[in-house]
Every structure is written in C-alpha cells, then in structure tokens.
C-alpha positions in Angstrom: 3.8 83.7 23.9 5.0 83.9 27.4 7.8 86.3 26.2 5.3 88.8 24.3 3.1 88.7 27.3 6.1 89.8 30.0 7.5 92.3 27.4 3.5 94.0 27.3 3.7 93.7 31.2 6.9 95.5 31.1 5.7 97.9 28.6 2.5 98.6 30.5 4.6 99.0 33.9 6.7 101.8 32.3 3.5 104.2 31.7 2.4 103.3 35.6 3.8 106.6 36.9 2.7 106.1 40.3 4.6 103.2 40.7 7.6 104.6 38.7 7.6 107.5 40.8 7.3 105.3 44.6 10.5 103.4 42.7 12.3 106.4 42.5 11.6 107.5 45.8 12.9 103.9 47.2 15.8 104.5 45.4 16.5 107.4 48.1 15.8 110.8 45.7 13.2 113.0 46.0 11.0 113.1 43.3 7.1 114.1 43.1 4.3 113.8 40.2 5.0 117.6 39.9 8.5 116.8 38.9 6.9 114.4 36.5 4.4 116.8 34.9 7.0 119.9 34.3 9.4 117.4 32.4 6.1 116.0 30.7 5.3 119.5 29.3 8.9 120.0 28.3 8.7 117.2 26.0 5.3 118.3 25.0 6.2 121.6 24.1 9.8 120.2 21.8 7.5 117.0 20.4 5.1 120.2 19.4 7.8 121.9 17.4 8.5 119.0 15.3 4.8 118.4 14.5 4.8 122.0 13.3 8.3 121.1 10.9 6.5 118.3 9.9 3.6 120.4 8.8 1.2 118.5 10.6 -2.3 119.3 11.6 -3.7 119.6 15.3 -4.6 115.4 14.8 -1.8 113.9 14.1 0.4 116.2 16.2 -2.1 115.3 19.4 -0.7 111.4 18.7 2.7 112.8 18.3 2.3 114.3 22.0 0.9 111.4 23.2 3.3 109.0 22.7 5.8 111.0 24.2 4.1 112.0 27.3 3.6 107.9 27.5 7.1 107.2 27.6 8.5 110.1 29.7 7.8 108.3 32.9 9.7 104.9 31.9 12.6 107.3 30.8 12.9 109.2 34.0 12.8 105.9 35.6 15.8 104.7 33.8 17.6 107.7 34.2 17.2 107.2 38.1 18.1 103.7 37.9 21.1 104.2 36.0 22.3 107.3 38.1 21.9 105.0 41.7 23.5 102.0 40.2 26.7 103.6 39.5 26.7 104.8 43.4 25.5 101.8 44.3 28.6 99.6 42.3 30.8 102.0 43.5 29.7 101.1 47.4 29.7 97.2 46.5 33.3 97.2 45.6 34.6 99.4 47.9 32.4 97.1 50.1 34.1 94.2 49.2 37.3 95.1 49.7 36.7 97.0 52.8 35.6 93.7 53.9 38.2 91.8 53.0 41.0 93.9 54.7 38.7 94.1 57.7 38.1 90.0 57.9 41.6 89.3 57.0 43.1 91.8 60.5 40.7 89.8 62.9 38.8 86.9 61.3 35.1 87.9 62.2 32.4 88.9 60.2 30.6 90.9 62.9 33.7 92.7 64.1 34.5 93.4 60.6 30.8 94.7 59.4 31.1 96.8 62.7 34.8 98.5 61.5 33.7 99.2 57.6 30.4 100.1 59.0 31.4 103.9 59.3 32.6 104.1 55.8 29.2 104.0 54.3 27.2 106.1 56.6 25.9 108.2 53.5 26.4 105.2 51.0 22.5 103.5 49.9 23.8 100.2 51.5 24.2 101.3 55.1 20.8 100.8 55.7 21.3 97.3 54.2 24.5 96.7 56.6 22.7 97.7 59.6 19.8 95.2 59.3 22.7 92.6 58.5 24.7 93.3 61.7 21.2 93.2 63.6 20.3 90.1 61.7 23.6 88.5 62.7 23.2 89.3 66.3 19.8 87.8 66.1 19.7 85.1 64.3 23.5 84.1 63.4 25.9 84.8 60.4 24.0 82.1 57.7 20.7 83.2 57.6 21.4 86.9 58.2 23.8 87.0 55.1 22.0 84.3 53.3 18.6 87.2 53.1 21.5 89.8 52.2 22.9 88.3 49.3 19.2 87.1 47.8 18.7 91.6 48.3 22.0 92.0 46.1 22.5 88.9 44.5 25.2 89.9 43.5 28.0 86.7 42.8 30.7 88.5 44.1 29.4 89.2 47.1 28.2 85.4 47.8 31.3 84.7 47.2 33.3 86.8 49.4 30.0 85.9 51.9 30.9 82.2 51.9 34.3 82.1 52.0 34.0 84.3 55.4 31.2 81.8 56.7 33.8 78.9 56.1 36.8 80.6 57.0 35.6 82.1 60.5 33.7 78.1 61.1 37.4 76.1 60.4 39.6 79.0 60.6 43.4 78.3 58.9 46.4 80.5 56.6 43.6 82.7 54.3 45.6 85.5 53.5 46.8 84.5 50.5 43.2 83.5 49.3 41.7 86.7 50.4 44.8 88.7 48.7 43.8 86.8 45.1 39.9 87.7 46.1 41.1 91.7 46.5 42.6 91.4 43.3 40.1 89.7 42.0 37.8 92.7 43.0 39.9 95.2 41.7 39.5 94.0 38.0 35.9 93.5 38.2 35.9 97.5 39.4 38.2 97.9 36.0 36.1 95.8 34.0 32.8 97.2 35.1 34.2 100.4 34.3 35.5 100.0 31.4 31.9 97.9 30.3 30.3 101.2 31.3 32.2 103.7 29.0 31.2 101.1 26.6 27.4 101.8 26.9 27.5 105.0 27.2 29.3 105.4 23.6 26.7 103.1 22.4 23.7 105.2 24.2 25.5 108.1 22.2 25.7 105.9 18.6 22.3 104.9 18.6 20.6 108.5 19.8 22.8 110.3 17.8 21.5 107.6 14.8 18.0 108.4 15.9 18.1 112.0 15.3 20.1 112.1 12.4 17.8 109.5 10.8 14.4 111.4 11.4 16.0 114.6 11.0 16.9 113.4 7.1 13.3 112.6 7.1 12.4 116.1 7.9 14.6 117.7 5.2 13.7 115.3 2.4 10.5 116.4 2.9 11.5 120.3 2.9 13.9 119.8 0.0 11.3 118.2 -2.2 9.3 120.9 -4.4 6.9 122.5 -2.8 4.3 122.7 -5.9 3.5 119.0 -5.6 2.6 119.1 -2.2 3.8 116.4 -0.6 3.5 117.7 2.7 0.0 117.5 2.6 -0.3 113.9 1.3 -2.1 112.1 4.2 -0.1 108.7 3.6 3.1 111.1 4.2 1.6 112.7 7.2 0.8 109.0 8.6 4.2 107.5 7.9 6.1 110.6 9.4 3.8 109.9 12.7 4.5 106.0 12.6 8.5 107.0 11.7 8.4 109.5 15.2 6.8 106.7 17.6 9.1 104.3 16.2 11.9 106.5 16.7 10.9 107.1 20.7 9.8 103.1 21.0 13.6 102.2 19.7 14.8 104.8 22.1 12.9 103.8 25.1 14.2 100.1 24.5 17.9 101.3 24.1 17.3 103.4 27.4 15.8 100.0 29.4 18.5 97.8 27.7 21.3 100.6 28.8 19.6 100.7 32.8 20.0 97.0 33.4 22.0 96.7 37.3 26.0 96.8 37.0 25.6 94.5 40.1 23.6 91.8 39.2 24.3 88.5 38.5 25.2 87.3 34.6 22.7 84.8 34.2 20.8 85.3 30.7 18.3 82.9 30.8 15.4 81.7 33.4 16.3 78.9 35.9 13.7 77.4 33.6 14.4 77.6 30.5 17.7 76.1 31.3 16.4 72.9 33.3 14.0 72.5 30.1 17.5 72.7 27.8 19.4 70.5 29.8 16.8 68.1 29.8 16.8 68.2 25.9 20.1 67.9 25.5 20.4 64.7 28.1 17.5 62.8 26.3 18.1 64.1 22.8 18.0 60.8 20.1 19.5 61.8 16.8 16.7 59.0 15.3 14.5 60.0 17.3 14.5 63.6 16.0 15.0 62.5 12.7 11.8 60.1 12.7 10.1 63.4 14.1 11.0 65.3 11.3 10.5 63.2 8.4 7.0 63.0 9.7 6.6 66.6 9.9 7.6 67.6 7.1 6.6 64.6 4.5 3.0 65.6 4.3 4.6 69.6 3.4 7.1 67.4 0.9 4.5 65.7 -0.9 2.5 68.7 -1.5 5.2 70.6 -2.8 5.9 67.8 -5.2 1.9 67.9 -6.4 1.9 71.5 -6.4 5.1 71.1 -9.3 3.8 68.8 -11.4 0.0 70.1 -11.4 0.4 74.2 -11.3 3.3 74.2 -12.9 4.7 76.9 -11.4 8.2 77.3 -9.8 7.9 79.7 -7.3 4.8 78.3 -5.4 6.8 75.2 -6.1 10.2 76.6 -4.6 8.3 78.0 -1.4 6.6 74.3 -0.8 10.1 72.7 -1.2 12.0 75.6 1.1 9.2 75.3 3.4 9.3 71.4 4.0 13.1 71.9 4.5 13.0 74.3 6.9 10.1 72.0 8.8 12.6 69.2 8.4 15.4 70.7 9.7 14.0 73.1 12.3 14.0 70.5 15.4 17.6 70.2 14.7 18.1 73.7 14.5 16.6 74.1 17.6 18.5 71.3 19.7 22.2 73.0 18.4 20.6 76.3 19.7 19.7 75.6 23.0 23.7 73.5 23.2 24.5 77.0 22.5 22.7 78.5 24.9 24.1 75.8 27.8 27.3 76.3 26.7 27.3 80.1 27.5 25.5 79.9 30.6 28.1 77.5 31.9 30.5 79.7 30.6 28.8 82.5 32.5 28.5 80.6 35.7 31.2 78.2 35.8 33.9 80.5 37.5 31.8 81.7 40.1 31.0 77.9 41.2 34.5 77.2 40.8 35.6 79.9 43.6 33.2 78.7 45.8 34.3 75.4 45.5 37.7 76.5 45.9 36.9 78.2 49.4 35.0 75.1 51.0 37.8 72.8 49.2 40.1 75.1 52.0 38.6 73.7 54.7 36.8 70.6 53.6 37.8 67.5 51.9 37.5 67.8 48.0 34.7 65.5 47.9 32.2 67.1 50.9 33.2 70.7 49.6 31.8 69.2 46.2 28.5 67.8 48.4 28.2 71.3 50.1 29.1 73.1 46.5 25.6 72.0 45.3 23.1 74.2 47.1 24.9 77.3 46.3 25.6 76.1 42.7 24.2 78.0 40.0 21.2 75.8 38.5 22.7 75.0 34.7 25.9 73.0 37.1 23.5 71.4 39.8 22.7 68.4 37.8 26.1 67.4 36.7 27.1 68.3 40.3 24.7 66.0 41.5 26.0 63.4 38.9 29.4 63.5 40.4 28.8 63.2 43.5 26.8 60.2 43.1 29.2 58.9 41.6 31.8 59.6 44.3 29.7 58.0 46.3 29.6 54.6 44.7 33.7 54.6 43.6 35.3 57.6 46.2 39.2 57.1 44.4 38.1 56.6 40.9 39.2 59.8 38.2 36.7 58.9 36.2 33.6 61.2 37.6 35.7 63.7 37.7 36.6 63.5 33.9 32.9 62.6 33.4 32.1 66.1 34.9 30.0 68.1 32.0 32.0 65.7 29.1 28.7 66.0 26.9 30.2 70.0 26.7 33.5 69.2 25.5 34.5 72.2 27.4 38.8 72.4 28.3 38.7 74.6 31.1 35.9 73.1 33.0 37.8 69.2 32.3 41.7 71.0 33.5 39.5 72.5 36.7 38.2 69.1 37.6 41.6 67.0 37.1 42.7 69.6 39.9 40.2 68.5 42.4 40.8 65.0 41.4 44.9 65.8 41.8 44.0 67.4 45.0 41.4 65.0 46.4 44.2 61.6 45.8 46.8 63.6 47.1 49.0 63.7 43.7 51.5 66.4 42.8 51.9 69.7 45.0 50.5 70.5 48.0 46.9 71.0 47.8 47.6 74.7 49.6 49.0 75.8 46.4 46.7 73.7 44.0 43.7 75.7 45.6 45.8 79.1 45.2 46.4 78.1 41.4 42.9 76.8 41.2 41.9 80.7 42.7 43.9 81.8 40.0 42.5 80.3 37.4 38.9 81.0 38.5 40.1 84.8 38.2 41.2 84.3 34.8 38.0 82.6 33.7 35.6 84.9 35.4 37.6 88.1 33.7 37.1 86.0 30.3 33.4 84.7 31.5 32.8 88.5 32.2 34.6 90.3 29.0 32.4 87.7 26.7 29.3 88.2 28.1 30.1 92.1 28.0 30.8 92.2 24.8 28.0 90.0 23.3 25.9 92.6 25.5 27.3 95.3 23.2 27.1 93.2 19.8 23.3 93.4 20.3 23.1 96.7 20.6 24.3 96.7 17.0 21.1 96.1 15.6 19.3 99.2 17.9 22.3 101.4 16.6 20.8 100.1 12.9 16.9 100.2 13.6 16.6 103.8 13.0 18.8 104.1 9.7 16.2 101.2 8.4 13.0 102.9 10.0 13.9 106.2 8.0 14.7 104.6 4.9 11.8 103.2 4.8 10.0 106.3 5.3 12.1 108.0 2.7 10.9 105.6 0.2 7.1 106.0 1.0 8.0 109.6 0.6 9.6 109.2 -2.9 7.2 106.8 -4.2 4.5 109.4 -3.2 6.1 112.3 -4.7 6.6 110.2 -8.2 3.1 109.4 -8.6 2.3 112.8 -7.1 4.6 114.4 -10.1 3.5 111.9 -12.4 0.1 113.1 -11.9 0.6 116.6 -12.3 2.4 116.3 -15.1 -0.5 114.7 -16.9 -2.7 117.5 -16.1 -0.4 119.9 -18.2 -0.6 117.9 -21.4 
C-alpha cells in the first residue's frame, strides 16, 4: 500500500508544472510556463491528427488531448534531468580525478579544491565547490565535506572524500593508493558510459515498439472493410482511446525509469526495508514458519477437500487445492526473496565499504579502522559490522569473527576480503603495505562486477516496457476482430 501511494505521489508531482518548471530552473536552464504551453500545443495539435486517423469524434479526441497535455510537463522534466546529468557526471569524474592529482602534488584538501577550482568555473558544481572551500575555512574539512557528499551522495566521491580526510590527518606513502583510485575512476567513466549507450538503445526499442504497435492498430482498422463500419463502433472507439493513454503512460514510465541520476548511489532498496529483511533473515525458524503455514493454509485445505467430495467439481476443486498451496508455501517464498534481495544489496554495497575500510586500514590499525568503518558503512553491512567488532572486543587475536563476518550469506569474496584483514591485522604473510594495495585491487574488481550486475539487471527490466506495448496492441487488435466478426456476422444475417 505504501508503494501505490508514493508511485500516485509521484504521478501527481509530474503534472505539478509549477514545480516542474522551478526544478528546471534549479537545474541552471532557462525555462518559462510559455515554453511549457508552445510545446503543450505542439503535442495538442499531432495527438489531434491521430484522433482524426482514428476517426474519432470531438469527445473522445478531447480525452485524447488531455492526457497528453497531462504528461508533457513530467516529460520535459525528464528531458532536462537527463540532459544536466550527463554534464553533471562528466564534472564529477573529471572532478575526481582532478582531485586526486591535485591532493597527491601537495597533500591538502584546501590547497587542492583551490588549484582544480578554476577548471569548473562554468561546470553546475562550481557553485557547490565554492560553498565547500568556504565551509572548510569555517568550520573544518569533516563537516564541510560531510554536508557535500550528503548534496551528491555519490559513493565515489565519499570515498575519494575519506581517504583525503585520513590521509591529510596521519599522512604516509599514498601514491600508489591514489594511482589505483585514478584508475579506479577511469573505469567507472567507461562503465557509465558504456551503461548510457545502453539506455539510450533501449529508449529507442521500446518507443520505436510503441509506435509501431499503435500504428498496426491504426491500419487494422483502415484495412478492415469499410461497409461494416467498424470505425464507428463505440467499444472500438473506447479501446483505441484506452490503447493511446496506455501507450503515453508506458512511455512516460520508460522516460522516468531512463532519467534516474548517473551519479547516485546503487542502493535499490529503502534503508528500511533492508533493516526489516535482515531482521527476518536473523530470526527466521524453519518450524516456526512451517507451524505458521500449516495454520494458514489448513482451514483453505480442508475446504478444498469438502468442496471435492460435495460439488463434485474439479476445477472449483483444483483452485481450492492450488490456492491452499500457494497459502502454504507463500511465507517461504517470501523469506528466499528477501535472502535475495540482501544478497544483492551487499553485493551492491560491499565494495564501496571495502575501499573505505581499505583507506582507514592505511593509517589505523585493522581493528579501529573496522570501529571507525561503521558510521560510514552502508546500512545492509552495519549490523554484521557491529557483530565483528564486538566480537574483537571480547577475543582481539581470534580468526574466528573475521570468518564469522556475514557467514549466514555464504558469500566467497566477502569471506577472502576478511581473511585479508585478519592476515593483515596478526601480522601474517606480506607486508600489510601491499596486502592493502591488493585488497584496493580487489575492491576495484568487485565494484566493476558490483556495478556491471546491477547495470545490467537495470536493463533486463526494461525488457518487459520494451514488451508492454506489443501486448497492449494485441489486445486491442483482438477487441477489434472480435467486433468486426460479430459485426459481419450480423450483417450477413440481414441479407438472408
């Protein structure tokens, strides 16, 4: 329920064209309600011209216009929003490294904000850097980038953020850290990029799939003969109106789903929705959940067993029986879901925590960097983060919590990763120099996997928008071919 009621809220929002214009406006272009009302009538005028193809009276074309002059604003909005985000990702990475080179020559943030600082003077964020240099000077380098990174939140900036916070606080050799962090940078510009071309052939699929769809809808209708007159059948008129503002609702959500920040973080799910999931999953009793669904789904079983030996008839009696299975089995269902669910997120979030770690581990001991990890730690890890430590706490040169580390998961990245700290932290094998650099490595190599994966299950479910119209006119060609039989049918009786 809470779902349907922020999807209306964001529906509503996107026909609020006062605020849609003030966000364009924020977003640094000039745009006015004038702007908004010639592109309005635009639309108007070419959602007019397919009423008339459609045959369609004065009525049913008004609804026609009407739900296109309702989306319009949303879809400017997006079109904004997608057009400043690809400035504004350009600006963040070329921030990033900028920084980087900077902080690397003289191992200041302030010095370095001031050098890069030119770079950007038309960029969107060089308002943003001047209230953090101003910020810095007035109320030191934590809080001032802690309120810029909350602006972006963007985890590769944190990132980069913190390990400058430690690095200029302890100092020591970073140059080979902030070398794997350029590179690091570098394929996440790649990536990104190549995620973007992605979309966009997608955004191409599915419109091209929405025109061709109600355009075949259009010709049925003109190809059908004209003596029957389907055109005029007011169920046809009805479905080819319902077929349109299905059309431009599947579009509008493709254009929203397409806008979404290049930026921001990965996270797919609400802080929580995952505490409520993790919480599941760490008091979850198989007999408990099997008690719950034998008692749910017994009364259904027994009825289904009446309704087969008193009716008599096997497809009420089939739907009682799949029913009280599907009762039975749903908690279970649900619990392997939500595993699912934790399982990606910690996918998603795990590298980022792990190069944090990795920069406090260069200047703190394993354990404290560990402590200090927790408050920046994304909130799916800051349970089992809490875990460990208390645990290092009570037995400091024990493996074990280290090993214990998210074990419910069965996860082999996140286990190899720990063993590391744990080498690191007893002092075993290499120095623990290059253990961090391989551990840096690694994270790399995660977050480009962490990143691809969630990239690509971001394009899988565009699959089904790239499908939607293809169902959405073949149902309407089937309303239309149904009509025209009876329609026939009924003619032809008349002749005999």
């Amino acid at each position: 329920m809470k779902k349907q009621n922020s999807n209306m809220l964001r529906l509503l929002r996107s026909f609020n064209y006062k605020r849609i214009i003030n966000d364009i406006n924020g977003l640094g272009y000039r745009y006015t309600l004038k702007n908004l009302i010639v592109t309005m009538a635009i639309y108007a005028v070419v959602t007019a011209l397919v009423a008339i193809a459609l045959n369609l009276d004065i009525a049913f074309s008004i609804l026609m216009i009407a739900a296109t002059v309702l989306f319009i604003p949303g879809l400017v909005h997006n079109a904004y929003k997608r057009k400043y985000d690809k400035i504004l990702f350009s600006d963040v990475s070329q921030y990033i490294e900028q920084m980087l080179y900077s902080f690397k020559n003289n191992r200041k943030i302030y010095k370095s904000l001031q050098d890069i600082m030119p770079l950007f003077e038309t960029s969107p964020i060089y308002a943003d850097l001047e209230e953090l240099s101003e910020n810095i000077l007035a109320e030191g380098n934590e809080a001032a980038i802690k309120y810029f990174d909350a602006k972006y939140s963007c985890n590769k900036i944190t990132t980069v953020h913190g390990f400058f916070l430690e690095s200029e606080k302890i100092g020591g050799d970073i140059d080979e850290t902030i070398n794997l962090l350029i590179d690091d940078n570098a394929a996440w510009k790649e990536r990104t990029e190549g995620f973007r071309k992605d979309r966009n052939k997608w955004r191409t699929s599915i419109i091209g799939a929405i025109i061709i769809s109600f355009a075949l809808c259009i010709l049925m209708e003109k190809m059908l003969p004209a003596e029957v007159g389907i055109i005029e059948n007011v169920l046809v008129r009805i479905t080819s109106v319902i077929v349109y503002v299905a059309e431009i609702m599947l579009y509008s959500i493709m254009d929203r789903r397409l806008s979404v920040s290049m930026i921001g973080n990965s996270a797919s799910r609400s802080e929580r929705q995952i505490i409520r999931y993790y919480e599941d999953f760490m008091s979850h009793d198989k007999t408990k959940i099997l008690k719950k669904s034998l008692k749910t789904s017994l009364p259904i079983l027994i009825i289904a067993i009446a309704v087969t030996f008193i009716l008599k008839n096997t497809f009420v009696s089939i739907a009682a029986f799949v029913l009280a299975a599907l009762v039975f089995f749903r908690p279970m269902i649900s619990y392997r879901s939500h595993v699912r669910i934790l399982k990606e997120e910690i996918r998603i979030q795990f590298p980022s925590w792990l190069m944090s770690m990795a920069m406090l581990a260069q200047s703190n001991s394993i354990q404290v960097a560990l402590y200090k990890s927790i408050f920046c730690a994304p909130v799916v890890l800051k349970p089992e983060l809490t875990t460990l430590c208390n645990a290092l706490t009570d037995d400091p040169d024990s493996a074990r919590p280290y090993h214990n580390f998210m074990k419910g998961f069965d996860m082999p990245d996140i286990t190899a990763s720990m063993k590391m700290f744990y080498a690191i932290s007893s002092g075993a094998g290499a120095d623990a120099k290059k253990q961090i650099s391989d551990i840096i490595k690694r994270t790399n190599m995660m977050v480009d996997k962490a990143e691809r994966h969630a990239n690509d299950n971001f394009i899988a479910g565009l699959y089904s928008l790239f499908l939607a119209p293809q169902v959405v006119g073949g149902a309407k060609l089937m309303v239309d071919m149904v009509v025209f039989l009876v329609m026939f049918a009924g003619s032809a009786a008349t002749l005999y």
